[in-house]
Backbone as numpy.savetxt, mean C-alpha at the origin, in Angstrom:
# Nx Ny Nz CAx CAy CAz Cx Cy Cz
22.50 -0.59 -16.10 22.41 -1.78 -15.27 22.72 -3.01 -16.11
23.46 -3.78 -15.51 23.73 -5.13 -16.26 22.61 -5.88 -16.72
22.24 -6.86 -17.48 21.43 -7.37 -18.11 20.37 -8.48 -17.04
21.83 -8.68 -16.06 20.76 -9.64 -15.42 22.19 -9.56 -13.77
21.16 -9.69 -12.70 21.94 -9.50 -11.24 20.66 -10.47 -10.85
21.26 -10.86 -10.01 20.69 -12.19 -9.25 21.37 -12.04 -8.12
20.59 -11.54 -6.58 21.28 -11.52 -5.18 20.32 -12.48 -4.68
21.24 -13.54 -4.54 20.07 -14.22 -3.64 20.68 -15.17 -1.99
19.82 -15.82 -1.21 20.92 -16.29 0.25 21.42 -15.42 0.66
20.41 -13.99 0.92 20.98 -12.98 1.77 21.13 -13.58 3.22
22.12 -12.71 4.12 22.54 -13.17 5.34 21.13 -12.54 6.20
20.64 -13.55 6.96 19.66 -13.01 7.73 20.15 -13.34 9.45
20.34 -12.73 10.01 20.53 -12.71 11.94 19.20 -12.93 12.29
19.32 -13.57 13.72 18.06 -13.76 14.92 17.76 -12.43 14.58
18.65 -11.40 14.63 18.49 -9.97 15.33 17.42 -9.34 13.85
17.92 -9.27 12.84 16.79 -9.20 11.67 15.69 -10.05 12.21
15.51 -11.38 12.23 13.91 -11.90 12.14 12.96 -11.09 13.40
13.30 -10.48 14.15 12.83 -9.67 15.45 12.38 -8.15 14.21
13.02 -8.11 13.31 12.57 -6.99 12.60 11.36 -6.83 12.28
10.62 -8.59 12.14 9.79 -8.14 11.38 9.44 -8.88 9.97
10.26 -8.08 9.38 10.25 -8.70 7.70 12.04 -9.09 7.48
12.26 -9.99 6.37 13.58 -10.38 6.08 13.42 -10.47 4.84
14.46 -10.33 3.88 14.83 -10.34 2.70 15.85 -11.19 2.04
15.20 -12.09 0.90 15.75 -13.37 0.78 17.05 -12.93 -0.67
16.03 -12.97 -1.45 16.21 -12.20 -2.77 16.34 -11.49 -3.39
17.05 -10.49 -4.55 16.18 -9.36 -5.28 17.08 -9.51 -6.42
16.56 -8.85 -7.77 17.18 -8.77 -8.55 16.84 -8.01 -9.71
17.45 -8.24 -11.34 17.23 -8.21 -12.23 17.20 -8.80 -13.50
16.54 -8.95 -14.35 17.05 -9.21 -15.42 16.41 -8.93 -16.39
17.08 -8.57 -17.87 16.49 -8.63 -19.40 16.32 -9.61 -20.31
15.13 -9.79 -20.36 14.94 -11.07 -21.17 14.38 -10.55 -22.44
15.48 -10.93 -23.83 15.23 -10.20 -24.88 14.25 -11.47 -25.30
13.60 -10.78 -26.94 12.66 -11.63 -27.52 13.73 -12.64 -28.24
12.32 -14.15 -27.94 13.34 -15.53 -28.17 14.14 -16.12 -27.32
14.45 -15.35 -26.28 15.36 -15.89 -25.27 15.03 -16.87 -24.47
15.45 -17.75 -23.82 14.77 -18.50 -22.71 14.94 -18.12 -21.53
13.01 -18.63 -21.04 12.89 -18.12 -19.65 12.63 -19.36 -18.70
12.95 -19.50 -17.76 14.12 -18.41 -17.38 15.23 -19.18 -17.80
16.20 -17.88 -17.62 17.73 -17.79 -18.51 18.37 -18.65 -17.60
19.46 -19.52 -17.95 20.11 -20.34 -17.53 21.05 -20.05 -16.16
21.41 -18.48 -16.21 22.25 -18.31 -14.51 20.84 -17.70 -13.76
19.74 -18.24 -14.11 18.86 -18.17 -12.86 19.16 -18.72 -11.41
18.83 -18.05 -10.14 19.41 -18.99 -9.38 18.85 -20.67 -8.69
19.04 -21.10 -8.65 18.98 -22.93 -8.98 17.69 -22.65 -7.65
17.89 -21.75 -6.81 16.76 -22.28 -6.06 15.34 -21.61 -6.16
15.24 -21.08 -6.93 14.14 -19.88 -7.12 13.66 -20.48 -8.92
15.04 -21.87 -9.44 14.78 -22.21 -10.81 13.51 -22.92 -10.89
12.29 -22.62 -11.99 11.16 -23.38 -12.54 11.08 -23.83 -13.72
10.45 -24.33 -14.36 9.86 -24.76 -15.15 8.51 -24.20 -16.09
8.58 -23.53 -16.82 7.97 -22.68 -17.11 6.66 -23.57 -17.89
6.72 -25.15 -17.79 6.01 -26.17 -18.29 5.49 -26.57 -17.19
5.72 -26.68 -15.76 4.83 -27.02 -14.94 5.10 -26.04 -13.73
5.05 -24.59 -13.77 5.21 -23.49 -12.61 6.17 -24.21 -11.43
5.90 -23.50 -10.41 6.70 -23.90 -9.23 5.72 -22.88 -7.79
6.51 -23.51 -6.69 6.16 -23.08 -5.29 7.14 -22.21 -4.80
6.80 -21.19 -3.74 8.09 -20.89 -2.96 7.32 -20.90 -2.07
8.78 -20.96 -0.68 8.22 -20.52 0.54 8.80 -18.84 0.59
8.58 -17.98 0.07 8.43 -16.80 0.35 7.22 -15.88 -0.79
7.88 -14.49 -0.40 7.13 -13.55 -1.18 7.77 -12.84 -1.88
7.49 -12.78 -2.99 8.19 -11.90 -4.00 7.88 -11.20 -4.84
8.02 -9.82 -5.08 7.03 -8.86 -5.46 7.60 -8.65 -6.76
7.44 -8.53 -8.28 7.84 -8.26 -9.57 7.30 -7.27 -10.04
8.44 -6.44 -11.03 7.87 -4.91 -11.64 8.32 -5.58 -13.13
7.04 -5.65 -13.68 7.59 -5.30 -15.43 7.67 -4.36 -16.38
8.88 -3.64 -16.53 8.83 -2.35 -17.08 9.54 -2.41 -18.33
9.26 -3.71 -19.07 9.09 -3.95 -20.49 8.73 -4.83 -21.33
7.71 -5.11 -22.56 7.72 -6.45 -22.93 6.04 -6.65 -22.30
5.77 -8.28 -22.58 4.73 -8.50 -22.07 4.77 -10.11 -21.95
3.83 -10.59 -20.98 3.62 -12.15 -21.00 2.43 -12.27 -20.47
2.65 -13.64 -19.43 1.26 -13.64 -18.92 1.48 -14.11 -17.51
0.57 -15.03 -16.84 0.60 -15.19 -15.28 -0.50 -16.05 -14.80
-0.09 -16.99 -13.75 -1.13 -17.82 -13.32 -0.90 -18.10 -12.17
-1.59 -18.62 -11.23 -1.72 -19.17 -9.87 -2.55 -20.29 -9.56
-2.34 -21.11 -8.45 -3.33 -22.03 -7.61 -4.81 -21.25 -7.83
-4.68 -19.66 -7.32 -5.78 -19.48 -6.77 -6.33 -18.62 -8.17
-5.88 -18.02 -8.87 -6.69 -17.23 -10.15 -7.12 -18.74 -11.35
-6.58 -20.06 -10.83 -6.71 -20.83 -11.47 -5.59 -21.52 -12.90
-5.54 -22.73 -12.45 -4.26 -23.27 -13.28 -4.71 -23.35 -14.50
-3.86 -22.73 -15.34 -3.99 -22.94 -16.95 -4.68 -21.76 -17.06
-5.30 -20.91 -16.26 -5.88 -19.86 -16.74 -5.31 -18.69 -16.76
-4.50 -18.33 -18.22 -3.20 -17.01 -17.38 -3.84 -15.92 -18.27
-3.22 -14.96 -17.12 -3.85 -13.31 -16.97 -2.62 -12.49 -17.81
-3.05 -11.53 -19.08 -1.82 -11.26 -19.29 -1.19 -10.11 -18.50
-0.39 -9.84 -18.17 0.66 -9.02 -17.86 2.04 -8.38 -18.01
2.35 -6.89 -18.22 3.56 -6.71 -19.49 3.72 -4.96 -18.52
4.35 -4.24 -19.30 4.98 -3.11 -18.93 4.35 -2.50 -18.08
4.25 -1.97 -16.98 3.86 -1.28 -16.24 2.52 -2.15 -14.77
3.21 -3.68 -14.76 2.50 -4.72 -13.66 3.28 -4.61 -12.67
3.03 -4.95 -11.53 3.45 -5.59 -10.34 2.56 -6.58 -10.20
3.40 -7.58 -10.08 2.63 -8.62 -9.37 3.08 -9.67 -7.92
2.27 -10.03 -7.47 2.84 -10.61 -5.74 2.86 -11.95 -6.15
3.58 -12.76 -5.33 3.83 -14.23 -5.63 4.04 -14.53 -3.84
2.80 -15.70 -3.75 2.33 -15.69 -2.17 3.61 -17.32 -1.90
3.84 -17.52 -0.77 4.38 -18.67 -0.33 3.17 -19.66 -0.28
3.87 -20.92 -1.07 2.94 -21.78 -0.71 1.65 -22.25 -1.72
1.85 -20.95 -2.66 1.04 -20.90 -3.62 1.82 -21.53 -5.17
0.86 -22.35 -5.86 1.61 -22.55 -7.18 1.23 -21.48 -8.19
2.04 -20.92 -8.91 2.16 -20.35 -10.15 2.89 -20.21 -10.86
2.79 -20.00 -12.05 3.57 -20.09 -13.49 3.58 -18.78 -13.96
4.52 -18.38 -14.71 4.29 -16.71 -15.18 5.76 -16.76 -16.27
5.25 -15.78 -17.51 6.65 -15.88 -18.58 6.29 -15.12 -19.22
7.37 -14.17 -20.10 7.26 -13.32 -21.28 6.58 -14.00 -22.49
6.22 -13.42 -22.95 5.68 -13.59 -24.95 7.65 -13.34 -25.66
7.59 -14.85 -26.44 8.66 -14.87 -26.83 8.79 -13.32 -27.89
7.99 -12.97 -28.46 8.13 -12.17 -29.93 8.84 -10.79 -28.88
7.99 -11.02 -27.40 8.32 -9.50 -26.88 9.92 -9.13 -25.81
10.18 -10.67 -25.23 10.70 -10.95 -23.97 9.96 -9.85 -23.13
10.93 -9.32 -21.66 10.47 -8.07 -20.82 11.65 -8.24 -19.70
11.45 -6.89 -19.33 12.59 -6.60 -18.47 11.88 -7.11 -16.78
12.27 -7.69 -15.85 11.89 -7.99 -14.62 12.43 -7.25 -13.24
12.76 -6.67 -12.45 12.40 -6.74 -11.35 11.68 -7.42 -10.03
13.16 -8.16 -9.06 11.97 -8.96 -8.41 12.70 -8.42 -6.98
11.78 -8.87 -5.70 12.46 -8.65 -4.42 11.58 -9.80 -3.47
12.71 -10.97 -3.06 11.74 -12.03 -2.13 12.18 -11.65 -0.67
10.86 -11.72 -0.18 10.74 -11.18 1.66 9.93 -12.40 1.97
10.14 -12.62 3.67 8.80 -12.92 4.51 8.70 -12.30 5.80
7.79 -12.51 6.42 7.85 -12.14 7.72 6.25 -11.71 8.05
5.97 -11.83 9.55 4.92 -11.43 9.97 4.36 -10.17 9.61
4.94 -9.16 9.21 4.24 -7.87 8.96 3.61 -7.94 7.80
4.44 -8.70 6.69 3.71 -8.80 5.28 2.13 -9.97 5.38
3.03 -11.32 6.40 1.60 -11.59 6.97 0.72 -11.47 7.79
0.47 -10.31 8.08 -0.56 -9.77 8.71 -1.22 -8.69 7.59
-0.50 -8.03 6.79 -1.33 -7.16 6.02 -2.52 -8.10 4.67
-1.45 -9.02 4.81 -2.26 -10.07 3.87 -3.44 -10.73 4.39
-3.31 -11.40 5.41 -4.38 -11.51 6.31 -5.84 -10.53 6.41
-5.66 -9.46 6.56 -5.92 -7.87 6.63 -6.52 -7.52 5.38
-6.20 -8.31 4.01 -6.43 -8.47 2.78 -6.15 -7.23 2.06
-5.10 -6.42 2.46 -4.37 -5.55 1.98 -4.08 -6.06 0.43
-3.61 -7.54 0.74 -2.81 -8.22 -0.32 -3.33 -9.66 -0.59
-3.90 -10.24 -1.49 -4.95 -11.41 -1.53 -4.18 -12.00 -2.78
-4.55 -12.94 -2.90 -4.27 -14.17 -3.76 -5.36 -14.03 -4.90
-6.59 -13.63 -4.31 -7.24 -13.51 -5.79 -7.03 -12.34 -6.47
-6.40 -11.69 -5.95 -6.01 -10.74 -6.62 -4.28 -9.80 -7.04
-3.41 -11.13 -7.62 -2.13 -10.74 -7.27 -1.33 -9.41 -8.11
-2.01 -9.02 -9.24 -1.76 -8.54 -10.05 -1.69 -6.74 -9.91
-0.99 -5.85 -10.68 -1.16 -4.30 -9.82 -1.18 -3.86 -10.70
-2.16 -2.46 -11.74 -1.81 -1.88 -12.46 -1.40 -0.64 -12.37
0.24 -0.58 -11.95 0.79 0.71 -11.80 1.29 1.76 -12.96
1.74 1.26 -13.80 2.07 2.14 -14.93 3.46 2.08 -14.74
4.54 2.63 -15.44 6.14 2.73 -15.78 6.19 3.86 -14.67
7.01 4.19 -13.78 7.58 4.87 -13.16 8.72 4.95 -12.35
9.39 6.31 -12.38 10.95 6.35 -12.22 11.45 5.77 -10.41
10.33 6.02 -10.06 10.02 6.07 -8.30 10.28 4.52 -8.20
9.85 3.67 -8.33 9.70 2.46 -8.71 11.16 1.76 -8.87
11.12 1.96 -10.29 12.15 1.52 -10.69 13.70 1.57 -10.01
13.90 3.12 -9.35 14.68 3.59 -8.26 14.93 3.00 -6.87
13.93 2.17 -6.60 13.95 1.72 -5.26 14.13 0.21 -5.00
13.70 -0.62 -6.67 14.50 -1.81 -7.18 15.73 -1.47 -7.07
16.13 -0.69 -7.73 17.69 -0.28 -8.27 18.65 0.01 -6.87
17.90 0.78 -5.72 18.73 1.05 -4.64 18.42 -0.96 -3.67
17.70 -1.12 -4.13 17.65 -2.45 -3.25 18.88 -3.40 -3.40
18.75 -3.09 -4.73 20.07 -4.20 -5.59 21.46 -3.96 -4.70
21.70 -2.42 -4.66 23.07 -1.62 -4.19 22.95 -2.29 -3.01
22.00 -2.17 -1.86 21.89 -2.50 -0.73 22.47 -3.81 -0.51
21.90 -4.93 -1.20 21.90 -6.08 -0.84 23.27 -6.63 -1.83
23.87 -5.36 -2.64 25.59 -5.88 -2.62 26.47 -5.34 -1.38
26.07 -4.54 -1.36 27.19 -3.71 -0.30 27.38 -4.48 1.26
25.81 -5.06 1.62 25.42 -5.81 2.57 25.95 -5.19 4.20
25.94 -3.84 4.31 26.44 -2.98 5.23 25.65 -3.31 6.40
26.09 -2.69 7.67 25.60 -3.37 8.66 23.97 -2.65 8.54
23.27 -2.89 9.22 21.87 -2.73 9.10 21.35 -3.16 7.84
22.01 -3.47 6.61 21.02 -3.44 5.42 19.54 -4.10 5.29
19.38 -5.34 6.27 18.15 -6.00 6.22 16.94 -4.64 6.38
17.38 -4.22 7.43 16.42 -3.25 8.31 15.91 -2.24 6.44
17.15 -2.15 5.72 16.82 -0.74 4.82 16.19 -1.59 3.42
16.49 -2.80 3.14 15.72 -3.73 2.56 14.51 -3.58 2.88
14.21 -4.09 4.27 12.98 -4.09 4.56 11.80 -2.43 4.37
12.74 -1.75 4.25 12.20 0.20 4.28 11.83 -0.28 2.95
12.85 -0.85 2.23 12.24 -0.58 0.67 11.30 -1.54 0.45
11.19 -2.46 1.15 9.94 -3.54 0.31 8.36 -3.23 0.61
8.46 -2.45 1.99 7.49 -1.89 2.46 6.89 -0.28 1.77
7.89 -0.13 1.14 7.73 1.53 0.62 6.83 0.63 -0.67
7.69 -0.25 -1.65 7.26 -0.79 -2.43 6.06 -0.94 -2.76
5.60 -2.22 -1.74 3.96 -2.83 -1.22 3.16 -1.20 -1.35
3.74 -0.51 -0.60 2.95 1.15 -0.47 2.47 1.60 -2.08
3.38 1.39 -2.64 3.04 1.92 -3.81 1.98 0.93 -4.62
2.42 -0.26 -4.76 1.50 -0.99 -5.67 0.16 -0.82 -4.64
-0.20 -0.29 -4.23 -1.47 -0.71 -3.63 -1.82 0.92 -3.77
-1.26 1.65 -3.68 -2.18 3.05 -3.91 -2.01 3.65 -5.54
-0.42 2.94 -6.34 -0.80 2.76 -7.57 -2.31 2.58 -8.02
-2.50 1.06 -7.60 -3.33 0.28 -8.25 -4.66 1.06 -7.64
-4.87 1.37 -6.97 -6.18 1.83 -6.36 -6.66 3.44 -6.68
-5.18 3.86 -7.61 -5.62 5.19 -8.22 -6.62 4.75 -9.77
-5.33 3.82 -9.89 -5.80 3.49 -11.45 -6.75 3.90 -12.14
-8.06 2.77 -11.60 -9.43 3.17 -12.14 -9.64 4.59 -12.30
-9.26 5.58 -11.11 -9.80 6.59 -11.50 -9.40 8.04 -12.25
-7.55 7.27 -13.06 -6.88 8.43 -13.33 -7.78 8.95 -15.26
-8.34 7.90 -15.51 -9.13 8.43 -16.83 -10.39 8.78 -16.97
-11.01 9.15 -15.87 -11.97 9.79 -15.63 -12.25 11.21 -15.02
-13.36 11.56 -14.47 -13.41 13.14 -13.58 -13.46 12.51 -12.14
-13.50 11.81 -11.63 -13.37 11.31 -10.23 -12.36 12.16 -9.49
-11.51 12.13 -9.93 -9.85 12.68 -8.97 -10.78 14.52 -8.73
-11.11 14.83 -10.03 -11.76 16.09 -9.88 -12.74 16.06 -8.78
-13.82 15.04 -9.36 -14.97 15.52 -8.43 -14.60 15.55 -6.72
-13.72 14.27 -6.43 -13.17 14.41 -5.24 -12.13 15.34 -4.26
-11.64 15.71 -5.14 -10.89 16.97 -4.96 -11.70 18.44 -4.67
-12.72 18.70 -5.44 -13.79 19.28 -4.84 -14.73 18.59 -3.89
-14.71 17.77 -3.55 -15.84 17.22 -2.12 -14.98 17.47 -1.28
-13.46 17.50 -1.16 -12.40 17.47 -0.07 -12.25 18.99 0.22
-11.98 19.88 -0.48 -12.52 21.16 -0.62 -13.56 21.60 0.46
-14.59 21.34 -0.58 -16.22 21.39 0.16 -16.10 21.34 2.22
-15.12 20.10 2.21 -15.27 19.54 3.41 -14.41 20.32 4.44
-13.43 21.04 3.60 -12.51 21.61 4.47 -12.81 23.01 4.73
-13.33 23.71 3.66 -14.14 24.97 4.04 -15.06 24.76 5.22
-15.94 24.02 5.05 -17.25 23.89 5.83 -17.50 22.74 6.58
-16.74 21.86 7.08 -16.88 20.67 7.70 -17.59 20.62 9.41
-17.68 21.95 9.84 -18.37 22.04 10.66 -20.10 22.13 10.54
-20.25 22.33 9.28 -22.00 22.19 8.78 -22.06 21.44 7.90
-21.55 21.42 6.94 -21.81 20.98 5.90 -22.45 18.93 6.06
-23.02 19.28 4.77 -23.64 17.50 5.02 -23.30 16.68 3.82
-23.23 15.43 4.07 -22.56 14.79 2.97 -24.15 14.78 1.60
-25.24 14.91 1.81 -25.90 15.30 0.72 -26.12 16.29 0.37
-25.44 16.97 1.01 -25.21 18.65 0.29 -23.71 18.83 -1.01
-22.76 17.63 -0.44 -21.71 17.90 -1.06 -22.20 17.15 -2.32
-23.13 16.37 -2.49 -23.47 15.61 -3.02 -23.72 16.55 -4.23
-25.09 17.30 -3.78 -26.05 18.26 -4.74 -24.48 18.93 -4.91
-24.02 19.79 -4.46 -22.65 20.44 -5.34 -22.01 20.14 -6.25
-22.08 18.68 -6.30 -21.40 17.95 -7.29 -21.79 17.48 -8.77
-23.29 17.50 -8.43 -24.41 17.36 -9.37 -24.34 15.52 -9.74
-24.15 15.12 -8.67 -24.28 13.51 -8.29 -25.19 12.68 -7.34
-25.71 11.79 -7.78 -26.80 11.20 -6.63 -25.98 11.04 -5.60
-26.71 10.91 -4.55 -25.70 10.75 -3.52 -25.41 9.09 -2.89
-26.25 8.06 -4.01 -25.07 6.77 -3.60 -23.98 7.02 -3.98
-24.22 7.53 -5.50 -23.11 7.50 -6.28 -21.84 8.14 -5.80
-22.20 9.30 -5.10 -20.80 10.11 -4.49 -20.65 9.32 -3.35
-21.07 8.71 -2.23 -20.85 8.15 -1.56 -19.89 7.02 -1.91
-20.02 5.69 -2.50 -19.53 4.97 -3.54 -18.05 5.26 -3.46
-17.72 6.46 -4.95 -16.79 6.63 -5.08 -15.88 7.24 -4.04
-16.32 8.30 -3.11 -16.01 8.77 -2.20 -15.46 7.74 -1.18
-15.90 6.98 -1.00 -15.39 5.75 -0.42 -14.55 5.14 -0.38
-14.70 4.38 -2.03 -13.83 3.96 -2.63 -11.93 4.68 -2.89
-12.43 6.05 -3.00 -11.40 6.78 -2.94 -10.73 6.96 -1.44
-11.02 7.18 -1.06 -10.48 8.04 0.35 -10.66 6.55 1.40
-11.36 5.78 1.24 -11.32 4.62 2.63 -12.18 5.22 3.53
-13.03 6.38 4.02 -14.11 7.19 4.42 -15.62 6.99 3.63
-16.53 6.91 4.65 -17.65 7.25 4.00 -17.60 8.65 3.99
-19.05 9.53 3.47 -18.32 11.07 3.62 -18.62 11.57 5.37
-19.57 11.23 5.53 -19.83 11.63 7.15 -18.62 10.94 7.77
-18.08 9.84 7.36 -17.00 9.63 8.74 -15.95 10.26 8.28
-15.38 10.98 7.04 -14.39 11.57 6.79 -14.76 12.86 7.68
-15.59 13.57 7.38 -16.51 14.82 8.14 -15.98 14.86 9.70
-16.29 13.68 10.17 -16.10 13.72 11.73 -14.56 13.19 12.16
-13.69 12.64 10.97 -12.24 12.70 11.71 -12.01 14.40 11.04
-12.57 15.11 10.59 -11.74 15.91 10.72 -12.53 16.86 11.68
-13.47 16.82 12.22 -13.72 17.59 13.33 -13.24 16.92 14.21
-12.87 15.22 14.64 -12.06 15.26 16.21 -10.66 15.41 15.67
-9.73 15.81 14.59 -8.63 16.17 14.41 -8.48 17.59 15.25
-9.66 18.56 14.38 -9.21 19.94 14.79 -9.87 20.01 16.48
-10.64 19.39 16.89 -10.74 19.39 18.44 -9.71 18.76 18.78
-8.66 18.03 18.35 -7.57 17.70 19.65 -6.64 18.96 19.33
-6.57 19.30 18.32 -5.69 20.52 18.26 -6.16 21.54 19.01
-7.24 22.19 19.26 -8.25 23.00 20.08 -7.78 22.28 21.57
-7.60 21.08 22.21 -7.65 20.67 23.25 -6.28 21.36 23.32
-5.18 20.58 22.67 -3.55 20.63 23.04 -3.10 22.19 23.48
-4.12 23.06 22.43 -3.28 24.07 22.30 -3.86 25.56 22.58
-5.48 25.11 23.22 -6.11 26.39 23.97 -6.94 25.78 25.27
-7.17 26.74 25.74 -7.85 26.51 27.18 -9.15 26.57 26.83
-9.68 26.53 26.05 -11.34 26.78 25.41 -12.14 25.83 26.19
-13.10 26.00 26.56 -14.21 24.87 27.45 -14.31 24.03 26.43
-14.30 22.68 27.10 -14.57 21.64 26.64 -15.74 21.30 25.52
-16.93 21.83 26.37 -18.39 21.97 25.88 -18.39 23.10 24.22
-17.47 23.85 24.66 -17.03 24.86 23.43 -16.52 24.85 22.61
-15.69 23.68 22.59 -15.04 23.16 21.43 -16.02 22.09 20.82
-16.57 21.25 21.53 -17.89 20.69 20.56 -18.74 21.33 20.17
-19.09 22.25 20.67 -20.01 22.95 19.91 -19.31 23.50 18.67
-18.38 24.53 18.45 -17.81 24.98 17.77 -17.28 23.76 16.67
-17.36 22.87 16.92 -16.99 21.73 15.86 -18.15 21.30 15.48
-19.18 22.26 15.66 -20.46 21.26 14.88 -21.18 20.23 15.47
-20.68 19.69 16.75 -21.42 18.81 17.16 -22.70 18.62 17.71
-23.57 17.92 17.34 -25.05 17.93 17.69 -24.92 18.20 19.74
-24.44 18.05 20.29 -23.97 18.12 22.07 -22.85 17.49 22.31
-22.58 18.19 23.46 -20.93 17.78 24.10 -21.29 15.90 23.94
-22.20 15.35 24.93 -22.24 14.41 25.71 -21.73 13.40 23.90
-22.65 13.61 22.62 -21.74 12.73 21.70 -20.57 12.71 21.45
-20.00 14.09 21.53 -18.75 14.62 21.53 -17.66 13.67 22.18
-18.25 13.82 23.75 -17.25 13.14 24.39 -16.92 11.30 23.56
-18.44 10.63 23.43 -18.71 9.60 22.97 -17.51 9.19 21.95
-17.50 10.20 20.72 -17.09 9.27 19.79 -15.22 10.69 19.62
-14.94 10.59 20.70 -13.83 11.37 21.07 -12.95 10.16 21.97
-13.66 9.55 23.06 -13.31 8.17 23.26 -13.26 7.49 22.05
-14.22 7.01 21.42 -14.20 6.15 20.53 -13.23 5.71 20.09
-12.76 7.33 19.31 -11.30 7.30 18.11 -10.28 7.26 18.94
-9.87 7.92 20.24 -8.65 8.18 21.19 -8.28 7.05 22.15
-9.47 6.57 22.30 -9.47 5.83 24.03 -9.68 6.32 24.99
-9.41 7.80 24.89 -9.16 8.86 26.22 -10.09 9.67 25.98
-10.92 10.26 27.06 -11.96 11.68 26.96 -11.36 12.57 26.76
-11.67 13.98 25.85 -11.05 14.74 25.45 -10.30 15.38 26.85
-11.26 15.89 28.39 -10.13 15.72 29.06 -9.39 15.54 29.37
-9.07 14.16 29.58 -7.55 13.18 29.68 -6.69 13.79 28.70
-7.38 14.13 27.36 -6.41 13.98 26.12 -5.94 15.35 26.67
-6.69 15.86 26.61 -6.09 17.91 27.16 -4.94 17.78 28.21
-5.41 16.87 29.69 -4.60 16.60 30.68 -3.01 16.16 30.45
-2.98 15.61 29.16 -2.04 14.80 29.18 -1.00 15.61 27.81
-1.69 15.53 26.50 -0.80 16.76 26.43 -0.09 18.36 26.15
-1.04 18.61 27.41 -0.54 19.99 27.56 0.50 19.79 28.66
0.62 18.61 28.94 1.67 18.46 30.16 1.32 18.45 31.37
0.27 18.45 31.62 -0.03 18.19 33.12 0.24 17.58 33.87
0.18 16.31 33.17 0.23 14.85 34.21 1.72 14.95 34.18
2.77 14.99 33.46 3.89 15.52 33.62 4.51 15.72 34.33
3.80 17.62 34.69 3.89 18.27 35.80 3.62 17.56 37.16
2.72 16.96 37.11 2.36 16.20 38.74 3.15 15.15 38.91
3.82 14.65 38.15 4.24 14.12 38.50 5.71 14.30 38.71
């Protein structure tokens, strides 16, 4: 790859902003040690000042997969920079001031891609993606780096649909720094283990089993597995427990004639009548309806 690509004033249609998300920017560049940042064919509108940061009105997501510097914002606080170097992503919000640059001794290689659009603000909103927290610790990877690299192709070739496949990649992107970063903590520890056996545990026996039983299996208090269990999976363990008993009851609905009452039971449930309860809950629809509808019935009648 060339040292430095700069796509920027991509063509955006009415018919893109209905997409969703749009794509302003993306690029690359190598910034060796000593060099100045930023390098002089930066593009003039995205150009700062690395002495008093800058604003954008968009979003722009950066991979550093060499080198090291540091990073600041409005909201982590001005003058107070966080370092960051090989293996970061970091988000850069619209609207927000920040400053960010290599360590001259090291420079670093960059990766960037600027988007906006309602979908990114709504996940942000949603606090998927926060300001106090812009920073990602993903590690060097080929996945990554690959989907910068196909973005670049994209947004030369500029083929019809490309916004739409821009947008696939910035969203695949976001996907990653956020389940990157949320593995992180737990790839140097026994966590991935212990959870991997509670998921186990749960799938053998999820029709009895209790989340302080998986607990004692584990030889963990049971905040503590709770906690991480949590933390990991986005489930407490009982509500992981019960999507996967109304998983395998809609499969039981779709795909046998089994009494209603018989499939809650057989799923463990304390009585139909909760059954039905928190079968609405998750669906909207009583497991009836859900049966009615698709095994094809309503279909048929109609």
């Amino acid at each position: 790859m060339d040292n430095s690509i700069h796509l920027k004033y991509l063509a955006i249609s009415q018919t893109d902003l209905k997409w969703g998300m749009t794509i302003n920017s993306v690029g690359f560049q190598n910034i060796a040690a000593h060099m100045s940042y930023p390098p002089n064919n930066h593009p003039s509108r995205y150009l700062f000042s690395t002495d008093n940061g800058r604003v954008l009105n968009e979003y722009q997501l950066l991979y550093i997969t060499r080198g090291r510097g540091r990073f600041a914002s409005r909201t982590t606080g001005y003058g107070r920079y966080q370092p960051v170097g090989e293996g970061n992503m970091f988000l850069l919000f619209p609207g927000e001031w920040h400053n960010y640059m290599p360590d001259r001794e090291t420079g670093w290689d960059e990766f960037w891609i600027g988007f906006q659009g309602r979908h990114i603000d709504y996940w942000t909103a949603s606090s998927f993606f926060t300001r106090e927290k812009p920073i990602y610790n993903v590690g060097i990877h080929n996945e990554i780096v690959q989907h910068y690299q196909q973005a670049i192709r994209v947004a030369i070739e500029q083929k019809s649909g490309f916004q739409q496949v821009l947008s696939g990649i910035v969203n695949y992107l976001l996907g990653l720094a956020y389940s990157y970063d949320k593995n992180y903590i737990f790839e140097t520890s026994e966590v991935i283990d212990q959870i991997g056996r509670a998921k186990i545990l749960i799938a053998d026996q999820f029709k009895t089993i209790r989340p302080k039983q998986i607990a004692e299996e584990l030889n963990m208090s049971y905040s503590n597995f709770r906690k991480i269990f949590k933390e990991y999976t986005g489930f407490a363990p009982a509500q992981y427990i019960q999507e996967m008993k109304l998983s395998k009851a809609k499969e039981l609905l779709t795909n046998s004639s089994m009494p209603i009452k018989e499939i809650a039971y057989l799923m463990g449930f304390e009585n139909h009548e909760y059954f039905f309860t928190a079968f609405k809950k998750k669906n909207g629809v009583t497991p009836a309806d859900y049966r009615h509808l698709t095994q094809g019935n309503a279909l048929i009648q109609e």
